[in-house]
PQR file of N, CA, C, O and H, with PARSE charges and radii, in Angstrom:
ATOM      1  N   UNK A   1      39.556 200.148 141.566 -0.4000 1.5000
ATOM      2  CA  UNK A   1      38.315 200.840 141.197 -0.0000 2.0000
ATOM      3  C   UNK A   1      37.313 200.784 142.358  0.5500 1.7000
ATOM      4  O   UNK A   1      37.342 199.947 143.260 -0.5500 1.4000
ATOM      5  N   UNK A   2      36.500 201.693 142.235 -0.4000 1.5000
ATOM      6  CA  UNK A   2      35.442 201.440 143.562 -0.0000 2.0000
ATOM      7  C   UNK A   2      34.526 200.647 143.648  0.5500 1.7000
ATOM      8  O   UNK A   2      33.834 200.493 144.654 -0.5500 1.4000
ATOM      9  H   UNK A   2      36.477 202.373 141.502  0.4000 1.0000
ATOM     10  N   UNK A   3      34.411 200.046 142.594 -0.4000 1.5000
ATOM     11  CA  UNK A   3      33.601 199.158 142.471 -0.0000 2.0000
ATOM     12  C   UNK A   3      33.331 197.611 142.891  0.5500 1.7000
ATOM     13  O   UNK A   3      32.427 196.779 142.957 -0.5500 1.4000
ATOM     14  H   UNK A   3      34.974 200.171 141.776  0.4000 1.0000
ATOM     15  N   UNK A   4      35.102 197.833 143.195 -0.4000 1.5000
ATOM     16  CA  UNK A   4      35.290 196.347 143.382 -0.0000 2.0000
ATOM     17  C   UNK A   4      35.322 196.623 144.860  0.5500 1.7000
ATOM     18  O   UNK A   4      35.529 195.611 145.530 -0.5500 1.4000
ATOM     19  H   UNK A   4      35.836 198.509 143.142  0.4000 1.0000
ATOM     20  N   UNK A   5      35.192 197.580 145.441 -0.4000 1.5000
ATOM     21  CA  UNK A   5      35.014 197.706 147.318 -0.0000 2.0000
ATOM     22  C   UNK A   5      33.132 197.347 147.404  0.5500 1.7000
ATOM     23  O   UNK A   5      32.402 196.677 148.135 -0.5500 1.4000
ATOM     24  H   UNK A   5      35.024 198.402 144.897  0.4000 1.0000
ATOM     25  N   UNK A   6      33.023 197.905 146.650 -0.4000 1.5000
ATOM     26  CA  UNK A   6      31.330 197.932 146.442 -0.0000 2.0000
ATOM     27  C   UNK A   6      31.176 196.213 146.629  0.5500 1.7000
ATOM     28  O   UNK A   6      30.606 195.747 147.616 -0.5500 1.4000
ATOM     29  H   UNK A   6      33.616 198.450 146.057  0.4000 1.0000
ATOM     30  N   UNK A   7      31.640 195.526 145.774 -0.4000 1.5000
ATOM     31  CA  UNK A   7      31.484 193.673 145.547 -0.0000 2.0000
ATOM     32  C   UNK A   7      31.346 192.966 146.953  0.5500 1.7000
ATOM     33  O   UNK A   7      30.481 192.222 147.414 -0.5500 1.4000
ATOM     34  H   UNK A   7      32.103 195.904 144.972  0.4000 1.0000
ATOM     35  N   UNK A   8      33.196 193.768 147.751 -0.4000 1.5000
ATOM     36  CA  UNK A   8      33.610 192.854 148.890 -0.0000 2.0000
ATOM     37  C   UNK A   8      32.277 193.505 150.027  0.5500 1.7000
ATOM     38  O   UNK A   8      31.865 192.693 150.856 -0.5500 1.4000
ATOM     39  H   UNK A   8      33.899 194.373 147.376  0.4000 1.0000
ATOM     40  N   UNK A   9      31.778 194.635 150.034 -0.4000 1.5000
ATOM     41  CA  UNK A   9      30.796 194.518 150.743 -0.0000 2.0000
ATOM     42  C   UNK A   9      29.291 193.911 151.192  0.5500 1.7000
ATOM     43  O   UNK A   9      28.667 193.668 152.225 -0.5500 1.4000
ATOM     44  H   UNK A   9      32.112 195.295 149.361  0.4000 1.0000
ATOM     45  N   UNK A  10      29.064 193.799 149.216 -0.4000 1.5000
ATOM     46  CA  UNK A  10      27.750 192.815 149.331 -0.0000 2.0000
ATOM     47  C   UNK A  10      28.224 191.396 149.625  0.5500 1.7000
ATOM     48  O   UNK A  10      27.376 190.705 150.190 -0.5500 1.4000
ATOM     49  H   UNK A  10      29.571 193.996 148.377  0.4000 1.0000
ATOM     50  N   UNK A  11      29.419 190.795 149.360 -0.4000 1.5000
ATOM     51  CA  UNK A  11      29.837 189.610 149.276 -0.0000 2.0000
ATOM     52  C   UNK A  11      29.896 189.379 150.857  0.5500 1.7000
ATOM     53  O   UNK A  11      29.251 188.437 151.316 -0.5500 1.4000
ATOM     54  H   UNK A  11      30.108 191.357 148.901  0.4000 1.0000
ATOM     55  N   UNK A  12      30.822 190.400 151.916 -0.4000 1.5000
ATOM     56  CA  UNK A  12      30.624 189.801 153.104 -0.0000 2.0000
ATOM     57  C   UNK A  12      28.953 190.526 153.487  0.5500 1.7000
ATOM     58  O   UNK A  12      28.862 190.402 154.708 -0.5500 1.4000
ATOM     59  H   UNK A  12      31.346 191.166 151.543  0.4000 1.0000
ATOM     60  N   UNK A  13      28.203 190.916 153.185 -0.4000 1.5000
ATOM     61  CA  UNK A  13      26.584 191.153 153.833 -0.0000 2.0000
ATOM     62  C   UNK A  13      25.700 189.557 153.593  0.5500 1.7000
ATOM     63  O   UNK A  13      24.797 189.165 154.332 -0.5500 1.4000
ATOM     64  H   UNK A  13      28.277 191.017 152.192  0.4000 1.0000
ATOM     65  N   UNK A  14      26.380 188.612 152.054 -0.4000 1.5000
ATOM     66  CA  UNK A  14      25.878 187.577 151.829 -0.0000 2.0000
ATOM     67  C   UNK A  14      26.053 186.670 152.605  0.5500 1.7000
ATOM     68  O   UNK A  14      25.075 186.105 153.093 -0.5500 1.4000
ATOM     69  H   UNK A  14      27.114 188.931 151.454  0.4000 1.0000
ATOM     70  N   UNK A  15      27.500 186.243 152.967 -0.4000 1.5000
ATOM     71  CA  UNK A  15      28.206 185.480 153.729 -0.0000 2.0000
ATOM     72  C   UNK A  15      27.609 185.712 155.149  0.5500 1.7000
ATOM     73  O   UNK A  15      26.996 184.724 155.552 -0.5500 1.4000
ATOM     74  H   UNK A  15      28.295 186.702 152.570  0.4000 1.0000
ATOM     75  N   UNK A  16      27.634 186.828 156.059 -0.4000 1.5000
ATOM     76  CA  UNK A  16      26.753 187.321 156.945 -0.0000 2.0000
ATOM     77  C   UNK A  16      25.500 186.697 156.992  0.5500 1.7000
ATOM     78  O   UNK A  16      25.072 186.066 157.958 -0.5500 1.4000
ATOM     79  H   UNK A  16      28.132 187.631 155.731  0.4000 1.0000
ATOM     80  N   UNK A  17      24.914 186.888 155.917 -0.4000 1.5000
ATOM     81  CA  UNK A  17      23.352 186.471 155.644 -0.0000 2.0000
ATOM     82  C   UNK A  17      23.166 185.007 156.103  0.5500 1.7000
ATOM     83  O   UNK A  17      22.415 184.635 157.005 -0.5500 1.4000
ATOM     84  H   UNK A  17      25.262 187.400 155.132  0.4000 1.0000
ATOM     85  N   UNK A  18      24.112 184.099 155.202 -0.4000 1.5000
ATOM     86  CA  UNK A  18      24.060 183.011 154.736 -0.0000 2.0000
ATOM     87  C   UNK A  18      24.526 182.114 156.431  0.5500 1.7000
ATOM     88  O   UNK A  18      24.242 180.979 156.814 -0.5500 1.4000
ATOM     89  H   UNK A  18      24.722 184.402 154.469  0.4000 1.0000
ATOM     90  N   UNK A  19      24.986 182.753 156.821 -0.4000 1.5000
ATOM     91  CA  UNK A  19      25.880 182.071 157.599 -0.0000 2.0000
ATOM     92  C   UNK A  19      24.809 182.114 159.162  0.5500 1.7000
ATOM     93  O   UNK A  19      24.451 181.263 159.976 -0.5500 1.4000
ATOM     94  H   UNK A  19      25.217 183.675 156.510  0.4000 1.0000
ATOM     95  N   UNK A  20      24.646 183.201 159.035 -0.4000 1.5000
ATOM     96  CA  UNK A  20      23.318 183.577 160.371 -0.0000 2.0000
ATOM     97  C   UNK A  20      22.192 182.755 159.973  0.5500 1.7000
ATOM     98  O   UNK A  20      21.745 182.120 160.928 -0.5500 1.4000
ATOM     99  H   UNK A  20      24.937 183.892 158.374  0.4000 1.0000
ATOM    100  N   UNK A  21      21.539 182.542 158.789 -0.4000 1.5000
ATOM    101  CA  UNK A  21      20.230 181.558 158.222 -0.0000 2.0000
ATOM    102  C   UNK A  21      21.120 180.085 158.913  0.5500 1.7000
ATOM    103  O   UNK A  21      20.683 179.623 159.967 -0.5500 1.4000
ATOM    104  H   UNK A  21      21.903 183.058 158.013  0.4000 1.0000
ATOM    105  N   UNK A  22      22.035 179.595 158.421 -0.4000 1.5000
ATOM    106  CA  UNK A  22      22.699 178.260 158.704 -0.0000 2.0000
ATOM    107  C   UNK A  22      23.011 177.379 159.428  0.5500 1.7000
ATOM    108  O   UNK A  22      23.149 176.156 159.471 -0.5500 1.4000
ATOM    109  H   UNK A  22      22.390 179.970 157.565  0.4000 1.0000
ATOM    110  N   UNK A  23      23.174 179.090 160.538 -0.4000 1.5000
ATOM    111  CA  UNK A  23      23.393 178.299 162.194 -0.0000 2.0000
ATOM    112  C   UNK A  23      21.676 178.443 162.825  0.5500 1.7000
ATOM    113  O   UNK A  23      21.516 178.325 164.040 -0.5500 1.4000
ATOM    114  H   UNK A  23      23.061 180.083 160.502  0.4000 1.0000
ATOM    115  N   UNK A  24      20.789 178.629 162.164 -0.4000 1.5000
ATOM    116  CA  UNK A  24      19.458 178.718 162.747 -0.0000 2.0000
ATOM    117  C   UNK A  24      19.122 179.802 162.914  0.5500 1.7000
ATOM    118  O   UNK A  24      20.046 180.508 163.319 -0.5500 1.4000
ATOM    119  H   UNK A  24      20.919 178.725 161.177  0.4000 1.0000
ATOM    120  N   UNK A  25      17.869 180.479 162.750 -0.4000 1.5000
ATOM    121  CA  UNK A  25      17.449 181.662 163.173 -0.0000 2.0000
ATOM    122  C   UNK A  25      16.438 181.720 164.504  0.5500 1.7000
ATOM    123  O   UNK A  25      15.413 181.040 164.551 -0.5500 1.4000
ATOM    124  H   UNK A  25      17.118 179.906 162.422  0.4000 1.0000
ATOM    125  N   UNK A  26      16.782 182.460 165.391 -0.4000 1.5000
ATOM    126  CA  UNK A  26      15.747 182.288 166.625 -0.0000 2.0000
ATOM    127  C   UNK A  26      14.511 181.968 166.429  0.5500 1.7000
ATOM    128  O   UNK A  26      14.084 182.454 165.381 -0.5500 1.4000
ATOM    129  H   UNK A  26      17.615 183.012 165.352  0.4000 1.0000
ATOM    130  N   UNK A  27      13.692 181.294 167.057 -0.4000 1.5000
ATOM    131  CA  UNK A  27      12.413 180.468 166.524 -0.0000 2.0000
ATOM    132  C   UNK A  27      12.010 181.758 167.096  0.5500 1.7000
ATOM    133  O   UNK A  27      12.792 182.414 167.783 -0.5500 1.4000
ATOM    134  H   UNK A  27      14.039 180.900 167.907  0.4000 1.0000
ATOM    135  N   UNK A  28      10.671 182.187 166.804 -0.4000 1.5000
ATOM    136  CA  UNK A  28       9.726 183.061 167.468 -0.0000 2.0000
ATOM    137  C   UNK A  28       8.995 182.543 168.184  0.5500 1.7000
ATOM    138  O   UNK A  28       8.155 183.205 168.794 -0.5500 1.4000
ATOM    139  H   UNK A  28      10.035 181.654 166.245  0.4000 1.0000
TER
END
């Protein structure tokens, strides 16, 4: 179903997210 392509995309944008916050975000 398409829906479940829809999931794996927010799921890796989270992982992405999560993972870039984790290793630090450039100080300003």
């Amino acid at each position: 179903a398409w829906y479940w392509h829809f999931v794996d995309v927010v799921w890796l944008f989270l992982f992405s997210a999560i993972y870039v916050w984790g290793a630090g975000v450039p100080a300003e």
